[in-house]
C-alpha positions in Angstrom: -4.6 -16.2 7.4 -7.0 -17.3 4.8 -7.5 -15.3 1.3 -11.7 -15.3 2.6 -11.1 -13.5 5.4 -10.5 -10.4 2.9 -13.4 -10.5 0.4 -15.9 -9.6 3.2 -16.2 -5.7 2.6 -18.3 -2.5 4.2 -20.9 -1.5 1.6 -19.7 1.3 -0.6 -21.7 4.6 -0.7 -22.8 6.4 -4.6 -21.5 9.1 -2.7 -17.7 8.5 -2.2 -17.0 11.6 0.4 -19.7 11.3 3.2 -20.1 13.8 6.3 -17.6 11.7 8.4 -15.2 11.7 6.1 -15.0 16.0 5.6 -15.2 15.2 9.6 -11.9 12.9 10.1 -10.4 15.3 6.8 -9.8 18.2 8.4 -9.0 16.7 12.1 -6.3 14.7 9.8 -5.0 17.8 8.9 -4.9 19.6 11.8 -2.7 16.9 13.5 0.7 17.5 14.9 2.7 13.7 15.4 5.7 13.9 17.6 8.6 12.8 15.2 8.2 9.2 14.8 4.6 8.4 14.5 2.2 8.9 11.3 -1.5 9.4 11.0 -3.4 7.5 8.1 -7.0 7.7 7.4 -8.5 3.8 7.0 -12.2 3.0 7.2 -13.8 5.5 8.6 -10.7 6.2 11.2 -7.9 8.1 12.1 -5.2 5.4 12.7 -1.7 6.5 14.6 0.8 4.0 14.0 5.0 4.8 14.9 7.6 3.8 12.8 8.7 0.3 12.2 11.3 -2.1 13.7 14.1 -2.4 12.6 13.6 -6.2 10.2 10.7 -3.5 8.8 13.5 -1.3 7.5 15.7 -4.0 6.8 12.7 -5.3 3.9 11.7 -1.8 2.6 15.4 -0.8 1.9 15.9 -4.1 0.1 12.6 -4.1 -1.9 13.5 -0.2 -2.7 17.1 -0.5 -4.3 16.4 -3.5 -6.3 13.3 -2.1 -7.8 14.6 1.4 -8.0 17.6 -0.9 -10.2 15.2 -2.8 -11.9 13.0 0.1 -12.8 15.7 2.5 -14.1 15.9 0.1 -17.5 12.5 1.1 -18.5 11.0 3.8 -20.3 7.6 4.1 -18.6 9.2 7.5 -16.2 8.4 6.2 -13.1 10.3 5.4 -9.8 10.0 4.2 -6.2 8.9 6.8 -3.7 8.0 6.6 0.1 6.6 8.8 3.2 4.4 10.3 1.2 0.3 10.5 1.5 -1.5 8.8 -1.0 -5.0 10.2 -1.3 -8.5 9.3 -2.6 -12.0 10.9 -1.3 -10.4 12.6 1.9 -8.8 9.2 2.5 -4.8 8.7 3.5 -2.9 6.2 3.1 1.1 6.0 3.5 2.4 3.1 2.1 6.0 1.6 2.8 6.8 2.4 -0.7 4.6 2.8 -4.0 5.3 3.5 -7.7 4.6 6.5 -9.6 5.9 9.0 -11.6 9.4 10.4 -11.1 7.7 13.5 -10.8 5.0 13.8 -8.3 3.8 16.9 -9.0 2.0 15.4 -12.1 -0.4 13.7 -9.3 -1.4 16.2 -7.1 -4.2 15.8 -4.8 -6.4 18.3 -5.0 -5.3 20.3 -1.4 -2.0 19.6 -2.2 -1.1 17.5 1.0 0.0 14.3 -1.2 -0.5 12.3 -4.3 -3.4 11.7 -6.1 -4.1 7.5 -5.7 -5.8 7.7 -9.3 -1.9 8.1 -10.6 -0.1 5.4 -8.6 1.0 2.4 -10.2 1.6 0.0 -7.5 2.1 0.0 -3.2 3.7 -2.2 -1.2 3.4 -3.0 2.5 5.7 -5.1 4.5 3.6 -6.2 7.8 4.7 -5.5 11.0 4.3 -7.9 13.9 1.3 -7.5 16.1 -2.9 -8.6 15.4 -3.5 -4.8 14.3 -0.9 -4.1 12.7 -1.7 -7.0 10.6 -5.2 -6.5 10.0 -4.5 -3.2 8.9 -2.4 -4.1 6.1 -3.7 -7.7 4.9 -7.7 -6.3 5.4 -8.5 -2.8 5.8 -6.0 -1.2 3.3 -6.4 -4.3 1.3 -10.0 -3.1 1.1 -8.9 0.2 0.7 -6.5 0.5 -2.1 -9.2 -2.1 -4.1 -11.5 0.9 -3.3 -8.9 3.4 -5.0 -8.6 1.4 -8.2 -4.1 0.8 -7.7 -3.5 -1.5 -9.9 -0.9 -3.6 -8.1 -0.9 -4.1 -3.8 2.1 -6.2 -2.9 2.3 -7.5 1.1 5.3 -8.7 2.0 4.4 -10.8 5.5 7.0 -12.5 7.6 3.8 -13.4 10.1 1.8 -15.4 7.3 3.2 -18.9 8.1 7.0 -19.2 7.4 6.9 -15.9 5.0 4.3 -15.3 2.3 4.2 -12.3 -0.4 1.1 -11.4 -1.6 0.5 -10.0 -5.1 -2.5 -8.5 -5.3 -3.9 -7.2 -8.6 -7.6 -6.7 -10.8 -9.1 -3.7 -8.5 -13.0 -3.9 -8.2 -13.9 -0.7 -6.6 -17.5 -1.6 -6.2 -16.8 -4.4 -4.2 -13.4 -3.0 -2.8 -11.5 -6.4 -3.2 -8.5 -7.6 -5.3 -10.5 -10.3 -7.8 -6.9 -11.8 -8.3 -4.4 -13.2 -5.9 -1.2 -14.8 -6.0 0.5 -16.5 -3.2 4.1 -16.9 -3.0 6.1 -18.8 0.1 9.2 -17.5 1.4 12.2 -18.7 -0.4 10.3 -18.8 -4.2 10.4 -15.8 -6.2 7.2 -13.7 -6.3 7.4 -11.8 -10.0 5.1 -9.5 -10.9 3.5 -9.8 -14.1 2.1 -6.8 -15.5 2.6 -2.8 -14.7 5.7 -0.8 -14.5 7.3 -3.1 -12.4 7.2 -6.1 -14.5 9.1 -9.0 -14.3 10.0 -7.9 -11.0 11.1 -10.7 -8.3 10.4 -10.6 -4.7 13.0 -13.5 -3.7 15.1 -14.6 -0.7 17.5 -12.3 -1.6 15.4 -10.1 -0.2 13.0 -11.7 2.6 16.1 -13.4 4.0 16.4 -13.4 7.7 
């Protein structure tokens, strides 16, 4: 997977919030999942996607307690959280984990079904197996969370040749893409330079089979 395949993007509207989007809004809303499964809204669609297997799991609990420890010895207030909607102009996102205040209810969205995106420090996805499920993370929400202006989108992709994490940071909303990227193999450590979570390494301690 090539870093060009993500810089071609979908124009973006002046007016962030279009018909379709009240449209897929409130039929977001009015879903009921059986336990298990979670609706996100990407790109113009409703996307259904169940929980993840179990090396999935095995990554996000990893990633979370060594950046829950490695965020607890700063004094910027804010933590690790996960299964919770991020939203920006009646779009939802849930991300494996993200970063944000320890607090959340200093980032409300405005109908109070998640956090506001404008407040969120950093996500991170681990990809799951399969040609959507990896277009959805390494391109649409890619394009997406460029669109909302986070500042940080880490991937963290056993599927990208032997293992690849992805830092992805410099937001242009305009042009929803990431103008930089940093590429890291499996088995060298991926640190994050800048944010909250800086100086943060994504290593083989963790991505280990």
């Amino acid at each position: 997977m090539t870093a060009l395949a993500h810089e071609v993007s979908p124009a973006v509207d002046d007016d962030p919030v279009s018909d379709l989007d009240e449209v897929l809004w409130q039929a977001w809303k009015a879903m009921d999942l059986p336990e298990g499964y979670r609706a996100e809204i990407i790109e113009g669609s409703i996307e259904v996607s169940p929980t993840g297997r179990r090396r999935h799991g095995v990554l996000i609990g990893r990633i979370r307690r060594a950046l829950d420890a490695h965020l607890a010895g700063g004094d910027h207030g804010e933590v690790v959280h996960h299964d919770v909607n991020v939203i920006h102009h009646r779009k939802s996102w849930i991300p494996d984990l993200f970063v944000g205040p320890l607090d959340l209810d200093e980032i409300p969205d405005e109908d109070g079904l998640g956090v506001d995106a404008a407040g969120v420090s950093a996500v991170i996805e681990v990809v799951s197996p399969g040609r959507q499920n990896e277009q959805r993370d390494r391109i649409r929400k890619r394009r997406e969370y460029a669109r909302a202006g986070i500042p940080l989108y880490v991937l963290v992709d056993d599927h990208d040749g032997d293992g690849t994490v992805v830092l992805l940071t410099s937001p242009d909303a305009k042009k929803a893409v990431y103008t930089d990227e940093h590429r890291v193999p499996y088995g060298t450590d991926a640190v994050i330079q800048e944010g909250p979570a800086k100086g943060f390494a994504i290593g083989e301690d963790i991505t280990r089979a």
